[in-house]
SEMI-59700 format. One record per atom (N, C-alpha, C): atom name; x, z, y; residue in three letters; residue number from 0. Coordinates in pm, 1 decimal. Layout:
! residues N
NODE  a        u        w        v   r   k
NODE CA        X        Z        Y ala NUM
...
This chain:
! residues 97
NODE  a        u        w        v   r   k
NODE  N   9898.0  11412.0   5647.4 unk   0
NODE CA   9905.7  11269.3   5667.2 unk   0
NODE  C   9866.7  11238.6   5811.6 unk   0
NODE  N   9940.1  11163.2   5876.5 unk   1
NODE CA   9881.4  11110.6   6007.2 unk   1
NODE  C   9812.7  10971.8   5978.6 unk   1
NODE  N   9725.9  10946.2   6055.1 unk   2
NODE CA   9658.6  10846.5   6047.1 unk   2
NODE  C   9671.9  10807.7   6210.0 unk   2
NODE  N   9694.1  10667.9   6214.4 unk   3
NODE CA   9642.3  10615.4   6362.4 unk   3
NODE  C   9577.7  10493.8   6369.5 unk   3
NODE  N   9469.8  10501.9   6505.1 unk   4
NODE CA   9379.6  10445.7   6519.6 unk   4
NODE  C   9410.5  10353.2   6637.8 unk   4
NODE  N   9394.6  10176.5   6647.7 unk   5
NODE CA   9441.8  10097.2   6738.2 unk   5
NODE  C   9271.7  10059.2   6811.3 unk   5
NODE  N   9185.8  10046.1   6738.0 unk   6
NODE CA   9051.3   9926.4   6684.4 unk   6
NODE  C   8935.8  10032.2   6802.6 unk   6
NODE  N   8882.3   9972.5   6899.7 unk   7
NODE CA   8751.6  10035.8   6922.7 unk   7
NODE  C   8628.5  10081.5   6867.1 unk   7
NODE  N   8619.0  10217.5   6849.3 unk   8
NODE CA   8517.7  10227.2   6769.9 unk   8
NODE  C   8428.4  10182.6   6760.3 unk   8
NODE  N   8341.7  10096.3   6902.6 unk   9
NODE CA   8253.1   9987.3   6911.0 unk   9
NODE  C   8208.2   9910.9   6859.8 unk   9
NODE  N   8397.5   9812.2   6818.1 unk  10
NODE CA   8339.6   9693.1   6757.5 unk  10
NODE  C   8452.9   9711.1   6596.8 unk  10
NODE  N   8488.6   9852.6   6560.2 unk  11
NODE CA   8527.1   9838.6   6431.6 unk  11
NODE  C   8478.8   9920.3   6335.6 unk  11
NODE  N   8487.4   9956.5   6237.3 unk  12
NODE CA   8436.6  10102.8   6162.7 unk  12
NODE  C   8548.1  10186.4   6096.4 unk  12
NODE  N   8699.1  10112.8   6189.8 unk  13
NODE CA   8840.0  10229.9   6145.7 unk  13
NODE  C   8783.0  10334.6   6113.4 unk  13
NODE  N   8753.4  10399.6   6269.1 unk  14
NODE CA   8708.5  10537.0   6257.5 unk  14
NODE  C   8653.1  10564.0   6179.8 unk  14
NODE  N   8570.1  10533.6   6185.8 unk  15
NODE CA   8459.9  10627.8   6070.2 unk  15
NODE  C   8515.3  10614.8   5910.9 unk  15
NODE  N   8578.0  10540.5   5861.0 unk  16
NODE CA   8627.6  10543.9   5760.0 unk  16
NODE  C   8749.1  10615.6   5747.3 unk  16
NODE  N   8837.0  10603.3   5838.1 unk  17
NODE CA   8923.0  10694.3   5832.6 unk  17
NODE  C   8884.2  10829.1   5858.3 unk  17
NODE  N   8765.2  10866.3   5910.5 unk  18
NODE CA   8716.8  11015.6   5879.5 unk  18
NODE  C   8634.3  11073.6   5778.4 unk  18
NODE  N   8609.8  10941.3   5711.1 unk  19
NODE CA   8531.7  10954.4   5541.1 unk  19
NODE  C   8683.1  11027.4   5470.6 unk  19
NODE  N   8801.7  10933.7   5474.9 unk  20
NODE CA   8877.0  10943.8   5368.6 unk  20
NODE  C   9003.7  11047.8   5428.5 unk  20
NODE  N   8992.1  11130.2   5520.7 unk  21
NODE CA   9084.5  11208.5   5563.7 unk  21
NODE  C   9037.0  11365.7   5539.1 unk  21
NODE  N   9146.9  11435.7   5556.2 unk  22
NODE CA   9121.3  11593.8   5502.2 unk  22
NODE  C   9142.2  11672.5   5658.6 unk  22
NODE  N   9095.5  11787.8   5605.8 unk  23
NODE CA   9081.8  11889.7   5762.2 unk  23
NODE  C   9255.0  11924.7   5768.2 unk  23
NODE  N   9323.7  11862.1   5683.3 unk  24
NODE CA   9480.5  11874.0   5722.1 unk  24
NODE  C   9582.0  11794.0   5783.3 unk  24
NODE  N   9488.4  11647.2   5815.3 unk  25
NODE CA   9538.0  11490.7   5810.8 unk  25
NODE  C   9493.7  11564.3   5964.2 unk  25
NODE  N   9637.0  11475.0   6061.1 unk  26
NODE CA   9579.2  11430.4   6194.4 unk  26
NODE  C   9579.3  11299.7   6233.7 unk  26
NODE  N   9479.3  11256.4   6352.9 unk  27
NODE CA   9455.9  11133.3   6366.3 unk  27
NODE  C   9501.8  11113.5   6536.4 unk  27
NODE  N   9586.0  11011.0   6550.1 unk  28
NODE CA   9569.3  10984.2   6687.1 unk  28
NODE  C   9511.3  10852.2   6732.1 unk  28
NODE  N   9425.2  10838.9   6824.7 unk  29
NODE CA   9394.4  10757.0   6836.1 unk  29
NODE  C   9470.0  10631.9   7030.9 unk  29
NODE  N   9496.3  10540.6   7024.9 unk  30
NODE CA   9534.7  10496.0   7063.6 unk  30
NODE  C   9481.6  10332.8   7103.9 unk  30
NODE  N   9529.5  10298.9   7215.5 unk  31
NODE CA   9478.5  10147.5   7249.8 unk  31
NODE  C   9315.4  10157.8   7286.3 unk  31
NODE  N   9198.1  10088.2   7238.8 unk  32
NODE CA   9098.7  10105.0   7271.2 unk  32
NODE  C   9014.0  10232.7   7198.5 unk  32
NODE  N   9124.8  10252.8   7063.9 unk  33
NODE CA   9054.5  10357.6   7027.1 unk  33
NODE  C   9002.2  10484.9   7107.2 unk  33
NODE  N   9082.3  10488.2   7189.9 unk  34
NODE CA   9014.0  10609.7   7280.9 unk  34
NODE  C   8935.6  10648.1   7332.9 unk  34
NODE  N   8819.8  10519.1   7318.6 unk  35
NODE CA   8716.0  10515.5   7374.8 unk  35
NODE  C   8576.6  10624.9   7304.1 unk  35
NODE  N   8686.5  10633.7   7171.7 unk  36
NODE CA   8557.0  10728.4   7064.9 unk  36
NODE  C   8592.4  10912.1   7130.8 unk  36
NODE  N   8686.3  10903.4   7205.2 unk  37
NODE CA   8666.8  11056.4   7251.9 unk  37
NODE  C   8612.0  11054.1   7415.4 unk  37
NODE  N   8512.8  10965.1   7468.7 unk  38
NODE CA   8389.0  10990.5   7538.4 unk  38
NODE  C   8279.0  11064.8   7510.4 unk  38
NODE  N   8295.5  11182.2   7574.9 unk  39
NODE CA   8190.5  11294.5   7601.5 unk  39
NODE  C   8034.1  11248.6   7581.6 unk  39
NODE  N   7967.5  11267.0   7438.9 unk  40
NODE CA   7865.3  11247.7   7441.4 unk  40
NODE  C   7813.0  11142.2   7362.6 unk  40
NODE  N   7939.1  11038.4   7319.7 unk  41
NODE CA   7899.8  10912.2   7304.3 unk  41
NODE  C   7876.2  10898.7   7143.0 unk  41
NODE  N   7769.8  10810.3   7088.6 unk  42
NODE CA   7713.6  10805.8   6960.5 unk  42
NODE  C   7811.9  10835.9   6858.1 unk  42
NODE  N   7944.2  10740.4   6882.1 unk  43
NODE CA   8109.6  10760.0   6823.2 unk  43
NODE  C   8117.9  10945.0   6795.1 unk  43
NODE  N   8127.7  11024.1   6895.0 unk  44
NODE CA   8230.8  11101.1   6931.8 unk  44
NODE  C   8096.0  11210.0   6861.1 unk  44
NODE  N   7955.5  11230.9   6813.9 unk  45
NODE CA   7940.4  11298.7   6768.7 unk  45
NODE  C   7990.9  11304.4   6647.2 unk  45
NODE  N   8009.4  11198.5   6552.5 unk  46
NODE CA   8066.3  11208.0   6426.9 unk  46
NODE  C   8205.7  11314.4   6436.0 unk  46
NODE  N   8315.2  11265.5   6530.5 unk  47
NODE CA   8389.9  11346.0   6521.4 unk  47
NODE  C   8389.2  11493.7   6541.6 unk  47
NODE  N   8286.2  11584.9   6601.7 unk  48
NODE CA   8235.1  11668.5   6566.3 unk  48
NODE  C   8312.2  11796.1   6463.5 unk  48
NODE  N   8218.5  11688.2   6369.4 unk  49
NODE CA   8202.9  11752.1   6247.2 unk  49
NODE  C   8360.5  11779.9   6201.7 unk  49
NODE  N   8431.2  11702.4   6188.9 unk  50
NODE CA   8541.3  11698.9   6174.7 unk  50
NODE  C   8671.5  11816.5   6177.5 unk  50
NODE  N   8724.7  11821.4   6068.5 unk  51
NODE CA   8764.3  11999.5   6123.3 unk  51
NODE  C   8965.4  11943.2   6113.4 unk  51
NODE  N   9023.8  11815.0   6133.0 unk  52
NODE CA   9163.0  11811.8   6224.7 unk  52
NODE  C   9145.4  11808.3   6312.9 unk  52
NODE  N   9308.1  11786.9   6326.6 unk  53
NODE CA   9342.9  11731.4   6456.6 unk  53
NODE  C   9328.0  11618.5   6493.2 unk  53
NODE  N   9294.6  11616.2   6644.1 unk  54
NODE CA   9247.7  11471.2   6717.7 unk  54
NODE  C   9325.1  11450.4   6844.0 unk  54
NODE  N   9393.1  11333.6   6864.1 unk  55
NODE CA   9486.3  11341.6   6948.3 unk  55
NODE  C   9439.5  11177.7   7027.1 unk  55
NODE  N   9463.9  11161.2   7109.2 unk  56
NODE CA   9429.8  11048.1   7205.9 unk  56
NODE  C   9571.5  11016.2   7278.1 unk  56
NODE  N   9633.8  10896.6   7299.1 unk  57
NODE CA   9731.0  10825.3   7344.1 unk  57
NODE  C   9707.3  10913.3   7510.9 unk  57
NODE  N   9758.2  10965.3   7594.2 unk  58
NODE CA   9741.7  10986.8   7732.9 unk  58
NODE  C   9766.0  10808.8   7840.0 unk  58
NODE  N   9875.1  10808.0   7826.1 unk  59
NODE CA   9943.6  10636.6   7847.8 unk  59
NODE  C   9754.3  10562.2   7859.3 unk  59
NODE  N   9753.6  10534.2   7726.1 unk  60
NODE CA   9614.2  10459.0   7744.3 unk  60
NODE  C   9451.5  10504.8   7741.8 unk  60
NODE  N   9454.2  10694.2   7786.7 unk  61
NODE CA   9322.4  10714.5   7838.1 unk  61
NODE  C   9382.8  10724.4   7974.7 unk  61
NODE  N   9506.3  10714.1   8060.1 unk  62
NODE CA   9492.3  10707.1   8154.1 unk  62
NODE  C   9465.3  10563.2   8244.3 unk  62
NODE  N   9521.4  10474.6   8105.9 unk  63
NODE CA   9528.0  10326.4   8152.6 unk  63
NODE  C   9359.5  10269.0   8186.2 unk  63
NODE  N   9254.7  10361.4   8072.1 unk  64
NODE CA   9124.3  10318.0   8103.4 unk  64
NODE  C   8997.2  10357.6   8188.0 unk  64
NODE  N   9095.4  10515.6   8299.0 unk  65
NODE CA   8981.4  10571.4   8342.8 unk  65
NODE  C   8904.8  10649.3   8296.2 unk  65
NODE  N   8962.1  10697.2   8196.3 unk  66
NODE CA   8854.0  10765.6   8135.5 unk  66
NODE  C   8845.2  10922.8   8127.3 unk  66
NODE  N   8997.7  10977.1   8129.6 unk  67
NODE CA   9015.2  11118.5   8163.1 unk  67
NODE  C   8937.1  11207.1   8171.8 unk  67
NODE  N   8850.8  11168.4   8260.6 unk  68
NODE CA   8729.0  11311.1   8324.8 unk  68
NODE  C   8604.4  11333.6   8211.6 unk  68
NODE  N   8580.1  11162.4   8159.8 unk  69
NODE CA   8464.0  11170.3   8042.0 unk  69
NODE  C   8487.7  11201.2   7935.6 unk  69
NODE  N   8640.0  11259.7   7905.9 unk  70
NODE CA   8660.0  11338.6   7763.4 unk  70
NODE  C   8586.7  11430.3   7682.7 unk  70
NODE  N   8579.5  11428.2   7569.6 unk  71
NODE CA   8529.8  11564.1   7498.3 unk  71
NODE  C   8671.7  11675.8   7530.5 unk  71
NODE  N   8597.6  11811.5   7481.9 unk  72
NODE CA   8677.6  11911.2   7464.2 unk  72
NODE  C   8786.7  11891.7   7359.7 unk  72
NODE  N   8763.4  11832.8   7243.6 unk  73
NODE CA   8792.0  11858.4   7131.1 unk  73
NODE  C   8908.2  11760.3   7142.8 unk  73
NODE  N   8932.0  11638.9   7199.8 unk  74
NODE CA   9055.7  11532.6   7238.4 unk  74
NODE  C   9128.4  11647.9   7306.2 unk  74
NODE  N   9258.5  11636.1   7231.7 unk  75
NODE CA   9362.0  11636.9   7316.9 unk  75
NODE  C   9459.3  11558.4   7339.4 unk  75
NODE  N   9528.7  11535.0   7458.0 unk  76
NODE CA   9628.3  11455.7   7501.8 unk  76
NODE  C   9754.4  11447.7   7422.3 unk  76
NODE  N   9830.9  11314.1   7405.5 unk  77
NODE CA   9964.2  11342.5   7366.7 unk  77
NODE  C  10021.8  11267.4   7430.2 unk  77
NODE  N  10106.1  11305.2   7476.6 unk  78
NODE CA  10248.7  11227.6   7529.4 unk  78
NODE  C  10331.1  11097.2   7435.6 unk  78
NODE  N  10383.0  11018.8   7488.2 unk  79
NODE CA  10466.1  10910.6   7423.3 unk  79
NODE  C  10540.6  10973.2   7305.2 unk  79
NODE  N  10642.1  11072.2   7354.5 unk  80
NODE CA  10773.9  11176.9   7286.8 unk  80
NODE  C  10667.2  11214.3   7212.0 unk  80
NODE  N  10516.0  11322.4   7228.4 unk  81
NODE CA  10474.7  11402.4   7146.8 unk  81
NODE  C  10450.8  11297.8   6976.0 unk  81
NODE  N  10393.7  11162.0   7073.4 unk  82
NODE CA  10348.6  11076.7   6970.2 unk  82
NODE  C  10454.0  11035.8   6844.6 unk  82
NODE  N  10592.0  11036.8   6925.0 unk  83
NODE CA  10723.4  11010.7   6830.0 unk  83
NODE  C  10736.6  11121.9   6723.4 unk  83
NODE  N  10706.9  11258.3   6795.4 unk  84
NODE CA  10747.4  11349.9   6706.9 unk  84
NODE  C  10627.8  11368.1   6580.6 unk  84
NODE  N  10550.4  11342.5   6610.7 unk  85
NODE CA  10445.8  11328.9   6497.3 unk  85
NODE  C  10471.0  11236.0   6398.7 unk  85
NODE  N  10518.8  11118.9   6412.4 unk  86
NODE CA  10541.9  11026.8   6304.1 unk  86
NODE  C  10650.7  11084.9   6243.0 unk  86
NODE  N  10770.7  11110.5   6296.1 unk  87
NODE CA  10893.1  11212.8   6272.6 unk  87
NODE  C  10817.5  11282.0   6152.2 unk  87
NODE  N  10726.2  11370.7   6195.2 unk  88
NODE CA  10707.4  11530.4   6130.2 unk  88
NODE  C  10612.5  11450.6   6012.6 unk  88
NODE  N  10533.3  11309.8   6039.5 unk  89
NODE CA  10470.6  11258.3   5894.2 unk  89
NODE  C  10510.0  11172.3   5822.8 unk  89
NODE  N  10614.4  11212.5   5697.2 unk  90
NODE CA  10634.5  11086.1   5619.2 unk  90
NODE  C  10547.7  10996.9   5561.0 unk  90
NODE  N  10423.6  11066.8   5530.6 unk  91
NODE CA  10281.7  10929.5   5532.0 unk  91
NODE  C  10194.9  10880.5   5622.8 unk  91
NODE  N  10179.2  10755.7   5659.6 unk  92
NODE CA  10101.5  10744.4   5735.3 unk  92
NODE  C  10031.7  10584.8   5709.6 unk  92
NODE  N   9845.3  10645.1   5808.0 unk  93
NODE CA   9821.3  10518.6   5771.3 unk  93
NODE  C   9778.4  10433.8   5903.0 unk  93
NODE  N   9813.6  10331.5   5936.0 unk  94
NODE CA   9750.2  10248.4   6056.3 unk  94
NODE  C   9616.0  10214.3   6007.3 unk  94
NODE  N   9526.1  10204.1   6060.8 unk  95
NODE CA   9371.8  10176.3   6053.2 unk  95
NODE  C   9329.4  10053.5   6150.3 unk  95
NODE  N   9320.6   9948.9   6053.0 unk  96
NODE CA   9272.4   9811.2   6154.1 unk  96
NODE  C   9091.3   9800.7   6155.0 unk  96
């Protein structure tokens, strides 16, 4: 299942619920302000941790926020196309407001 994430982890609790109710087979991309939860270090980004998918971050909008260099390891980048082909490859999916 793909799941994607629009909502800052800041001021929503997408995330974290969508990592209550997802499996180590579900990937998540996160996108828009969500990207802010794959900052290196940050209260957010230990939860994801634990977490044993895939974690994917919009590139488009961690490049739009500066944030690039303060990534975790564990974010990886996707491309626009990569992002298409993922919905492609998931006939379920859930948006997370």
């Amino acid at each position: 299942m793909l799941h994607i994430i629009t909502n800052s982890p800041f001021h929503s609790q997408s995330l974290q619920t969508c990592l209550r109710y997802s499996s180590h087979e579900d990937e998540i991309v996160l996108m828009q302000d969500a990207v802010y939860a794959g900052l290196y270090d940050s209260v957010v980004n230990h939860s994801l941790q634990s977490w044993s998918g895939k974690l994917y971050l919009l590139d488009v909008d961690v490049q739009a926020r500066g944030i690039i260099s303060l990534l975790d390891e564990k974010c990886e980048l996707l491309t626009t196309a990569e992002y298409v082909a993922l919905t492609v490859k998931h006939q379920q999916q859930i948006h997370w407001q």
